[in-house]
N, CA, C and O atoms as a GROMACS GRO file, in nm:
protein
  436
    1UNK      N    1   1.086   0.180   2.200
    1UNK     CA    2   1.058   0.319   2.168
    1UNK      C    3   0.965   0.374   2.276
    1UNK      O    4   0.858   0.314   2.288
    2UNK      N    5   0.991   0.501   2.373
    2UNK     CA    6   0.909   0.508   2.435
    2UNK      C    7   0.789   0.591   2.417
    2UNK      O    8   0.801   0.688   2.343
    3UNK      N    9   0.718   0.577   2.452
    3UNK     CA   10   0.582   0.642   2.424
    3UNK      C   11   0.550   0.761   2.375
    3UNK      O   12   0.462   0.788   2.292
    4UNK      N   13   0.631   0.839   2.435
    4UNK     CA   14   0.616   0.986   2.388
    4UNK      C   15   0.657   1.002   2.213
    4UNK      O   16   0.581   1.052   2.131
    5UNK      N   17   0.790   0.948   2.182
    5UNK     CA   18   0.814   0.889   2.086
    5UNK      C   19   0.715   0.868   1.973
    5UNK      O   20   0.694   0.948   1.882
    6UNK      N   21   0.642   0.719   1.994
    6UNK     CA   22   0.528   0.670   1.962
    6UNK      C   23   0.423   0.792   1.872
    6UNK      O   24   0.404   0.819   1.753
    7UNK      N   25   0.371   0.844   2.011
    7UNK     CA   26   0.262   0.961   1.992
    7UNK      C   27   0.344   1.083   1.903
    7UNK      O   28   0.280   1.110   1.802
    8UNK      N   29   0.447   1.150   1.914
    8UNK     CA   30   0.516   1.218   1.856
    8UNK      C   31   0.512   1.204   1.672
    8UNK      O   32   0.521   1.291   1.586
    9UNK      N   33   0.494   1.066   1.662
    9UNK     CA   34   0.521   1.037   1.552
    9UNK      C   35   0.405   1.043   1.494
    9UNK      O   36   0.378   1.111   1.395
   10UNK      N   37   0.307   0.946   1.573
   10UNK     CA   38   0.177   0.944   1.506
   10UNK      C   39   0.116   1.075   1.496
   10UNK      O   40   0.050   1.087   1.393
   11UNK      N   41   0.119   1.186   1.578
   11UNK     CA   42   0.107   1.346   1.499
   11UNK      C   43   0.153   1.410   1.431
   11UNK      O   44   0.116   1.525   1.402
   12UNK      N   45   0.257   1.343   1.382
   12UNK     CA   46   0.330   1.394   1.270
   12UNK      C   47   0.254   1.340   1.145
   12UNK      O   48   0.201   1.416   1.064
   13UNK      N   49   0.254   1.213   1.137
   13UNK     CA   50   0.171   1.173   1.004
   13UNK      C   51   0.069   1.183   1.001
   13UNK      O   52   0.028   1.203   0.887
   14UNK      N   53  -0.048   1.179   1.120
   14UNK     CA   54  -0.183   1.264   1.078
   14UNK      C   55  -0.156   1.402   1.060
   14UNK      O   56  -0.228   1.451   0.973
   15UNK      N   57  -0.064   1.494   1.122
   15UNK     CA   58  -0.066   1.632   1.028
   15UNK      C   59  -0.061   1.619   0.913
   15UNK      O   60  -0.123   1.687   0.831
   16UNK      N   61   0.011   1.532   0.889
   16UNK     CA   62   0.034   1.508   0.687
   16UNK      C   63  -0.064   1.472   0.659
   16UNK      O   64  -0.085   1.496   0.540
   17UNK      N   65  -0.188   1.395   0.733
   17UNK     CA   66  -0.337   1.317   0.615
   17UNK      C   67  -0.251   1.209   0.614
   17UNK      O   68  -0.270   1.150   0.508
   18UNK      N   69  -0.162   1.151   0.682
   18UNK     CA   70  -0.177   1.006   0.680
   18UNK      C   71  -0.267   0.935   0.791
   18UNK      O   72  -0.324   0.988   0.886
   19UNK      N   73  -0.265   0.828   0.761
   19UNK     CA   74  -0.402   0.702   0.908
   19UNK      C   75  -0.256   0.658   0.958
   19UNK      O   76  -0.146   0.628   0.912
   20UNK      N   77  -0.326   0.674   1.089
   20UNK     CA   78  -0.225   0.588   1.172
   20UNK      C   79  -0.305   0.464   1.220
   20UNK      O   80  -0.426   0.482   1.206
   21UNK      N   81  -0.280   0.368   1.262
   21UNK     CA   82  -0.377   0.259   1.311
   21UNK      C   83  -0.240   0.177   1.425
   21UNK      O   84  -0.120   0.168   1.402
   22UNK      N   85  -0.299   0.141   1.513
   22UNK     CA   86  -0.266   0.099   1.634
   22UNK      C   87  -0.330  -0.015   1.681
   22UNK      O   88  -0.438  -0.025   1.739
   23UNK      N   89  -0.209  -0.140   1.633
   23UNK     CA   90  -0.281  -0.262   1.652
   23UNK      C   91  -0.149  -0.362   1.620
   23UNK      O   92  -0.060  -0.360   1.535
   24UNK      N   93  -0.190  -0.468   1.757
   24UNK     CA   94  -0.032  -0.580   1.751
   24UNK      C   95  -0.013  -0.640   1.647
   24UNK      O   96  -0.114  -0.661   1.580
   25UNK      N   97   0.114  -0.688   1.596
   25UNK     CA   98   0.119  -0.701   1.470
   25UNK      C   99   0.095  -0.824   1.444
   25UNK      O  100   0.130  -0.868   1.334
   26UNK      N  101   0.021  -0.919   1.550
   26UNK     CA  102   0.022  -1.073   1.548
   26UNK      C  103  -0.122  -1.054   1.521
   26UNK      O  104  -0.159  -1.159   1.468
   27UNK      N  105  -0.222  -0.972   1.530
   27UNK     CA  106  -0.330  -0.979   1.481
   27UNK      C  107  -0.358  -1.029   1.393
   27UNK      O  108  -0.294  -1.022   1.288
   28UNK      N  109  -0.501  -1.118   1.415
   28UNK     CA  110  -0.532  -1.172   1.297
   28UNK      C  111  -0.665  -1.124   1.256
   28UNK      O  112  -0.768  -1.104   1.321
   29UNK      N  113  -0.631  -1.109   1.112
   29UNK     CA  114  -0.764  -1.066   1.083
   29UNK      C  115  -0.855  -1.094   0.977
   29UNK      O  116  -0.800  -1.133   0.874
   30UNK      N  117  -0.976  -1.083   0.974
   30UNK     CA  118  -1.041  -1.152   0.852
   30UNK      C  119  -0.976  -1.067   0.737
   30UNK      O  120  -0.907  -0.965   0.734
   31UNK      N  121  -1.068  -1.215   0.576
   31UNK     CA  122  -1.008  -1.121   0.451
   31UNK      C  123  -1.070  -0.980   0.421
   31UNK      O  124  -1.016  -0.893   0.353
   32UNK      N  125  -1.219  -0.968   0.495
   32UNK     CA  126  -1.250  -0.837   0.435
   32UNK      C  127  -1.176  -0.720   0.530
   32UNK      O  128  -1.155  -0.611   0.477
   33UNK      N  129  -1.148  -0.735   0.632
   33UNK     CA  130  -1.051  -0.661   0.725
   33UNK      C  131  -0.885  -0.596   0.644
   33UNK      O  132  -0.831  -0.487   0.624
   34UNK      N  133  -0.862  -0.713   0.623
   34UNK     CA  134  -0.729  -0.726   0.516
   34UNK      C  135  -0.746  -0.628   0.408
   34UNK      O  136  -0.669  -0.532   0.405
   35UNK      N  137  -0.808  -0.636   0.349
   35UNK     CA  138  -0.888  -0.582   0.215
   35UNK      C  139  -0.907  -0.465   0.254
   35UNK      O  140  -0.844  -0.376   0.196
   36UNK      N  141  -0.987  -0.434   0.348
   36UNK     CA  142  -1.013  -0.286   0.332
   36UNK      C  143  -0.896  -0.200   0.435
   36UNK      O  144  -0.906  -0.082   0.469
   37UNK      N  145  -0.833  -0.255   0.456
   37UNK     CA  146  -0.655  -0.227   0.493
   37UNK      C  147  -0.609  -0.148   0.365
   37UNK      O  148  -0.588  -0.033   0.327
   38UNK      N  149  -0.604  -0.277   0.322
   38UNK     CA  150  -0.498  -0.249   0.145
   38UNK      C  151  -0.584  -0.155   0.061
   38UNK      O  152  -0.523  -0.121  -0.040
   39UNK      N  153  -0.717  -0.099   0.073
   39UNK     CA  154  -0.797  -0.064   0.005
   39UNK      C  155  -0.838  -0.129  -0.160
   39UNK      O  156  -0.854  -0.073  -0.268
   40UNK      N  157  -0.842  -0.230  -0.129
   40UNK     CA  158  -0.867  -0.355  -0.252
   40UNK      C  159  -1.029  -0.429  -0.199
   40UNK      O  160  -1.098  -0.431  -0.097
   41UNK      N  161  -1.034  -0.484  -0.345
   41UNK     CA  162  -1.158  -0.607  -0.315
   41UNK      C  163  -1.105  -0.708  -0.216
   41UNK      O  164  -0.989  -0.733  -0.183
   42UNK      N  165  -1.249  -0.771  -0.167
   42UNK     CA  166  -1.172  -0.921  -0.088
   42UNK      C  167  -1.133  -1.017  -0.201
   42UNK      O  168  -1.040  -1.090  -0.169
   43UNK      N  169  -1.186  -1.037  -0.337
   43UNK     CA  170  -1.131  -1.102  -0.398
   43UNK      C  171  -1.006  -1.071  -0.482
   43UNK      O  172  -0.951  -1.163  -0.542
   44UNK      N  173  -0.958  -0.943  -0.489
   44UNK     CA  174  -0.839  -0.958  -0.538
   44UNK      C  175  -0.716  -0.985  -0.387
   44UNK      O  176  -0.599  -1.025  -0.379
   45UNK      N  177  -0.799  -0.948  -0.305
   45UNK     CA  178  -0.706  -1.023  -0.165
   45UNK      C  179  -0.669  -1.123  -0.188
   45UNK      O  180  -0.552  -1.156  -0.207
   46UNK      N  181  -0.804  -1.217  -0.193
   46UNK     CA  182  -0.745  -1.363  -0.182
   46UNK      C  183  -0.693  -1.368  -0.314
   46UNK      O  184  -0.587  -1.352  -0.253
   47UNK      N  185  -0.670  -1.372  -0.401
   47UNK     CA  186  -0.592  -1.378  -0.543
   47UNK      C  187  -0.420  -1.343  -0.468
   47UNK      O  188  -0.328  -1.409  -0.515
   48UNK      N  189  -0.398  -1.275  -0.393
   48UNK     CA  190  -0.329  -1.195  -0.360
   48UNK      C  191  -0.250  -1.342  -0.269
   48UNK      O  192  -0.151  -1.404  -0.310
   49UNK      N  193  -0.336  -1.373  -0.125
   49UNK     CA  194  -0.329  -1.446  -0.072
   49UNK      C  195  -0.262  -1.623  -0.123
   49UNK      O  196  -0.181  -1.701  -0.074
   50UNK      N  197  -0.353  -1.623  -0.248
   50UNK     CA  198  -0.342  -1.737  -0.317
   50UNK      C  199  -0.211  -1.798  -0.414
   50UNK      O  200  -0.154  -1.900  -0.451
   51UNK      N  201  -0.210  -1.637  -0.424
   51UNK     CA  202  -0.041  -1.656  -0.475
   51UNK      C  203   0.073  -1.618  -0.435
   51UNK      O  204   0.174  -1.587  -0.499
   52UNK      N  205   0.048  -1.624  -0.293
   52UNK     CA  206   0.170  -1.620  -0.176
   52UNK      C  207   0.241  -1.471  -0.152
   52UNK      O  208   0.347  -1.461  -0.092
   53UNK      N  209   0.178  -1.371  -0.200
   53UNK     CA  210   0.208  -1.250  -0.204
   53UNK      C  211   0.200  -1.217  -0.031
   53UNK      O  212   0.276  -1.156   0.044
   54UNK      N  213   0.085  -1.278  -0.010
   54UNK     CA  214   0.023  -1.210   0.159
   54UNK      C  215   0.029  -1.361   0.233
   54UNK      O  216  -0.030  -1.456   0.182
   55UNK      N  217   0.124  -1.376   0.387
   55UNK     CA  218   0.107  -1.499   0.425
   55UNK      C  219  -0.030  -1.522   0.508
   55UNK      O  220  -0.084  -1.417   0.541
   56UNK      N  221  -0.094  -1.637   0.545
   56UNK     CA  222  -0.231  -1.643   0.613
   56UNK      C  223  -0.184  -1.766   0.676
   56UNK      O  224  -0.070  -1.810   0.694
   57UNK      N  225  -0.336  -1.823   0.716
   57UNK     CA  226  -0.325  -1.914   0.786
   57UNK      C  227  -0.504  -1.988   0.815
   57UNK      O  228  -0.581  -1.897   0.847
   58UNK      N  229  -0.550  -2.082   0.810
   58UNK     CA  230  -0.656  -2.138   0.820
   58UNK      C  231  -0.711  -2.126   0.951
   58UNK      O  232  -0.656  -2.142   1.060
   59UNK      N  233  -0.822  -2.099   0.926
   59UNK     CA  234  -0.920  -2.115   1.076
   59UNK      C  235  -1.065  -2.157   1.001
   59UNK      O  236  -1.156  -2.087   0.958
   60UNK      N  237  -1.044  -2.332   1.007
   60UNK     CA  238  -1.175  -2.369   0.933
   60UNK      C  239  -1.167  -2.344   0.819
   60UNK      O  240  -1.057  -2.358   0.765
   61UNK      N  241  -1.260  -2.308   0.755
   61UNK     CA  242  -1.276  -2.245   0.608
   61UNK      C  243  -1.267  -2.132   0.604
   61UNK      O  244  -1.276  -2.089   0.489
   62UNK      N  245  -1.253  -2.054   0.685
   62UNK     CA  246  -1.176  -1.892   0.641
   62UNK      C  247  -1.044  -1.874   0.702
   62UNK      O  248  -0.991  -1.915   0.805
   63UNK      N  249  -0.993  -1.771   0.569
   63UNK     CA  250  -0.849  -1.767   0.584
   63UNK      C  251  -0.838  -1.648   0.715
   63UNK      O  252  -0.949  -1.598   0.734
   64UNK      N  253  -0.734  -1.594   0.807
   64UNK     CA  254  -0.705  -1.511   0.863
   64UNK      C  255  -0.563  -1.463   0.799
   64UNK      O  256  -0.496  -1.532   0.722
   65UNK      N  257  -0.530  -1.335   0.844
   65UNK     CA  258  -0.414  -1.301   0.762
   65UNK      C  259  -0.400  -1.183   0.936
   65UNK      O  260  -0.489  -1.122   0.995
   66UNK      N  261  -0.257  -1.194   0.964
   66UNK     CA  262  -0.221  -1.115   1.032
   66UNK      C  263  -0.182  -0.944   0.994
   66UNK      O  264  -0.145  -0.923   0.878
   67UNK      N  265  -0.189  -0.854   1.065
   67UNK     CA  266  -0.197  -0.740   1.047
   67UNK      C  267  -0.063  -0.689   1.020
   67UNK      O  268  -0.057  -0.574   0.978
   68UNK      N  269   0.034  -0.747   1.033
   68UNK     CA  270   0.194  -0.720   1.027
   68UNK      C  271   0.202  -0.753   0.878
   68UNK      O  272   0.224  -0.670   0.789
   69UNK      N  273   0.186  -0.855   0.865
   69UNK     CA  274   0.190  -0.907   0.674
   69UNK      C  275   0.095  -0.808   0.602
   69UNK      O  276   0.118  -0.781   0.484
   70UNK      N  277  -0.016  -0.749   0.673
   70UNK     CA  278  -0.072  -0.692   0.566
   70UNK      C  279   0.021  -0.554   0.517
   70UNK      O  280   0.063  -0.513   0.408
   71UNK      N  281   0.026  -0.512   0.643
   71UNK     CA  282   0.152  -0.366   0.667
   71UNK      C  283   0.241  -0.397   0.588
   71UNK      O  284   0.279  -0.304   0.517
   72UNK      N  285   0.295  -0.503   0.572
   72UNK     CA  286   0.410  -0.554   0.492
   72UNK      C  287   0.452  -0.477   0.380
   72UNK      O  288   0.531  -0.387   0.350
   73UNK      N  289   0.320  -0.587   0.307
   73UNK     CA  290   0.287  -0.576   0.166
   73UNK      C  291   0.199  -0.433   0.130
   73UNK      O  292   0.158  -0.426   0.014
   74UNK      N  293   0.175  -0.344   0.200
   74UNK     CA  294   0.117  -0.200   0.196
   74UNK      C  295   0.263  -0.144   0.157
   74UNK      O  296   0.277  -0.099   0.043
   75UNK      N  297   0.364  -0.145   0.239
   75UNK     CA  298   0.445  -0.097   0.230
   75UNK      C  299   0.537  -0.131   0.128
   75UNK      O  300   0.581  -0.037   0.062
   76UNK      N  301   0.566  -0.220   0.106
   76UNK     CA  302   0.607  -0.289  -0.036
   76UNK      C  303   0.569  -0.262  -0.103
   76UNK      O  304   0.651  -0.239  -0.191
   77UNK      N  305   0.433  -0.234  -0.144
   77UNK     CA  306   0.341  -0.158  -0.264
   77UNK      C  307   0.376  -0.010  -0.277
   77UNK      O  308   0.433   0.039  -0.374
   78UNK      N  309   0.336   0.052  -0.174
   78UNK     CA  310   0.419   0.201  -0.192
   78UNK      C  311   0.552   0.190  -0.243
   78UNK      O  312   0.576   0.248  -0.349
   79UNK      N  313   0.639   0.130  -0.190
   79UNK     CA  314   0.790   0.170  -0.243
   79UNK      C  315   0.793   0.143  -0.394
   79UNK      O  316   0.870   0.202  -0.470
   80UNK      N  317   0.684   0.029  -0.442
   80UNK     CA  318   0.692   0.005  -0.578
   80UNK      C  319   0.645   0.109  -0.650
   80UNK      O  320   0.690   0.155  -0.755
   81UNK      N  321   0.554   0.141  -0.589
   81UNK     CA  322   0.467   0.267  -0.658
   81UNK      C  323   0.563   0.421  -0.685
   81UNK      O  324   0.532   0.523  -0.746
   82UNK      N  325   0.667   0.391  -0.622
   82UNK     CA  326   0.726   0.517  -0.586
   82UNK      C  327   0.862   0.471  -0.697
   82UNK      O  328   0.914   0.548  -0.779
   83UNK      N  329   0.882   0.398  -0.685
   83UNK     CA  330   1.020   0.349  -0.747
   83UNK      C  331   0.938   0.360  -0.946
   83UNK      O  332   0.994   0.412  -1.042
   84UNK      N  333   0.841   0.311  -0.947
   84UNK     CA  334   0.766   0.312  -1.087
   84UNK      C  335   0.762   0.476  -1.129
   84UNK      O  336   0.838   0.533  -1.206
   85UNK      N  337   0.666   0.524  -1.065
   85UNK     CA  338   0.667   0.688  -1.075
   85UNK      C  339   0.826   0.791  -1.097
   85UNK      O  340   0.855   0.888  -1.167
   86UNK      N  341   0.894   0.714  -1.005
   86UNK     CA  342   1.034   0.801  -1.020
   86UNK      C  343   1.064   0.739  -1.190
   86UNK      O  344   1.084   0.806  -1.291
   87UNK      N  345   1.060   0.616  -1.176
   87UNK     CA  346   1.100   0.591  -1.374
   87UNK      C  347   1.031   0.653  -1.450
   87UNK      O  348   1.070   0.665  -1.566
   88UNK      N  349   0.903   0.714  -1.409
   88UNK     CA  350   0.812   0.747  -1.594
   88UNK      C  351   0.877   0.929  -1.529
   88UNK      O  352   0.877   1.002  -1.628
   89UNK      N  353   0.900   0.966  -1.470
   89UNK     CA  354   0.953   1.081  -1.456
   89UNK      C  355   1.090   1.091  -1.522
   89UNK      O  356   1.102   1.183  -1.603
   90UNK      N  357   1.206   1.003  -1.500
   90UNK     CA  358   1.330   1.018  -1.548
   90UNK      C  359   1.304   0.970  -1.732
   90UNK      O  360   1.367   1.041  -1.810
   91UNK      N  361   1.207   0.841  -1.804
   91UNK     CA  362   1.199   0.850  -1.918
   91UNK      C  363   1.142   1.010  -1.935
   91UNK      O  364   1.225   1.076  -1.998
   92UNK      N  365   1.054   1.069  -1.905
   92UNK     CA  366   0.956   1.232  -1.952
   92UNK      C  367   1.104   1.299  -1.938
   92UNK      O  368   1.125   1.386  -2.022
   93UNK      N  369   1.165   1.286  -1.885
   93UNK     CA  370   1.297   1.404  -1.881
   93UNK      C  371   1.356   1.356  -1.985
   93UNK      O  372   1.358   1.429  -2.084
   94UNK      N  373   1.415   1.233  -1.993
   94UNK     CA  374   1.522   1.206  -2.084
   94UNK      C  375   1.460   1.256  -2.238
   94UNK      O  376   1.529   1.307  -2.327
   95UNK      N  377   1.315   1.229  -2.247
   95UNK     CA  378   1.266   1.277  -2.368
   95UNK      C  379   1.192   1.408  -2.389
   95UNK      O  380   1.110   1.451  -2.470
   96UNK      N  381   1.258   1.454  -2.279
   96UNK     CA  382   1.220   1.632  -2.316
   96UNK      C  383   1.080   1.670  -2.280
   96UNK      O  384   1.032   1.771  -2.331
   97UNK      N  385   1.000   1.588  -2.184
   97UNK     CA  386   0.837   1.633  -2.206
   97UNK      C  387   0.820   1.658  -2.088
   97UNK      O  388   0.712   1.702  -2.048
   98UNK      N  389   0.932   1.633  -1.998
   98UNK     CA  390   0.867   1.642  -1.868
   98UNK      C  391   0.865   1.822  -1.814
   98UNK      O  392   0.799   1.857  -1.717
   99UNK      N  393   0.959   1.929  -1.908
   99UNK     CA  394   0.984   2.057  -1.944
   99UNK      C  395   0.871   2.122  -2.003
   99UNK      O  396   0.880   2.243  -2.021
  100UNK      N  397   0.757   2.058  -2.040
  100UNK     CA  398   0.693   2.131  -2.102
  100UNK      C  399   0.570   2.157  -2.112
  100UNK      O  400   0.491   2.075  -2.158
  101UNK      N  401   0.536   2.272  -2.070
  101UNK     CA  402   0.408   2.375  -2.028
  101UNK      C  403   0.288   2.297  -2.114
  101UNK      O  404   0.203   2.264  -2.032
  102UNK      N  405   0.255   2.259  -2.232
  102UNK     CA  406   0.146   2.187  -2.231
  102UNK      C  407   0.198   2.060  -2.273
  102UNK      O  408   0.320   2.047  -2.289
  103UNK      N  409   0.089   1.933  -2.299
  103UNK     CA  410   0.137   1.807  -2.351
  103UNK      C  411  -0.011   1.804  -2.418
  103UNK      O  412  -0.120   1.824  -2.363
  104UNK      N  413   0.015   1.776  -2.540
  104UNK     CA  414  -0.115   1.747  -2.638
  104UNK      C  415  -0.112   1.618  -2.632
  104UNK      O  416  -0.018   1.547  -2.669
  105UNK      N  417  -0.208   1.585  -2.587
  105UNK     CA  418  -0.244   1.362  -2.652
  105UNK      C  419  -0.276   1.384  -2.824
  105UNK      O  420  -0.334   1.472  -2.887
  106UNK      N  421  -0.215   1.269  -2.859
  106UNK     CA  422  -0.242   1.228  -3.013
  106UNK      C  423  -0.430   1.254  -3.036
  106UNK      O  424  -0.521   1.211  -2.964
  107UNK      N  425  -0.436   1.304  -3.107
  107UNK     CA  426  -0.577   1.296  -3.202
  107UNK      C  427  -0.629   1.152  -3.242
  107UNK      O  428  -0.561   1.064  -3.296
  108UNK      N  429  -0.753   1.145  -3.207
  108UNK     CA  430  -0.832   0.988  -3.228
  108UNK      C  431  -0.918   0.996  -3.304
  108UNK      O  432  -1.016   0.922  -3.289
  109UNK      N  433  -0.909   1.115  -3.447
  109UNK     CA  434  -0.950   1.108  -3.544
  109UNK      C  435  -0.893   0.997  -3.662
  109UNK      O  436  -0.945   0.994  -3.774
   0.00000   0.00000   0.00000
């Protein structure tokens, strides 16, 4: 992709308020790096890590996790997030609420 390309793009999604970040995807990086990627704790990282969700790799006693896997699973999370949201939208339609100007919550009397 050539450069212009590249840059083209990345002003497109900061016009929108998205982050662009610019970095090889073999990077490795610590868990709190990782973490505040995904915008999560470091410990639900490594929970994350631990159960093979995110791949890593040992250096000593701390884990590193490359920057491509984290992107990964960012992105995997959005599509879930998006694919979930589109369902509670199509149940609110199918049951008539998603039409309608107010929604009262049940009373907790």
């Amino acid at each position: 992709m050539p450069l212009f390309q590249i840059l083209r793009q990345a002003a497109r999604l900061l016009s929108n308020g998205d982050s662009v970040s610019i970095a090889p995807i073999h990077k490795e990086l610590t868990t709190q790096e990782a973490a505040d990627l995904l915008n999560v704790s470091r410990p639900f990282l490594i929970k994350l890590l631990d159960q093979g969700k995110i791949a890593f790799v040992r250096a000593g006693r701390h884990r590193r996790v490359r920057f491509g896997d984290v992107m990964k699973y960012k992105q995997e999370r959005q599509v879930e997030r998006k694919r979930i949201l589109q369902e509670l939208i199509r149940q609110q339609e199918e049951d008539g609420l998603y039409d309608q100007e107010e929604f009262e919550l049940p009373s907790t009397r």
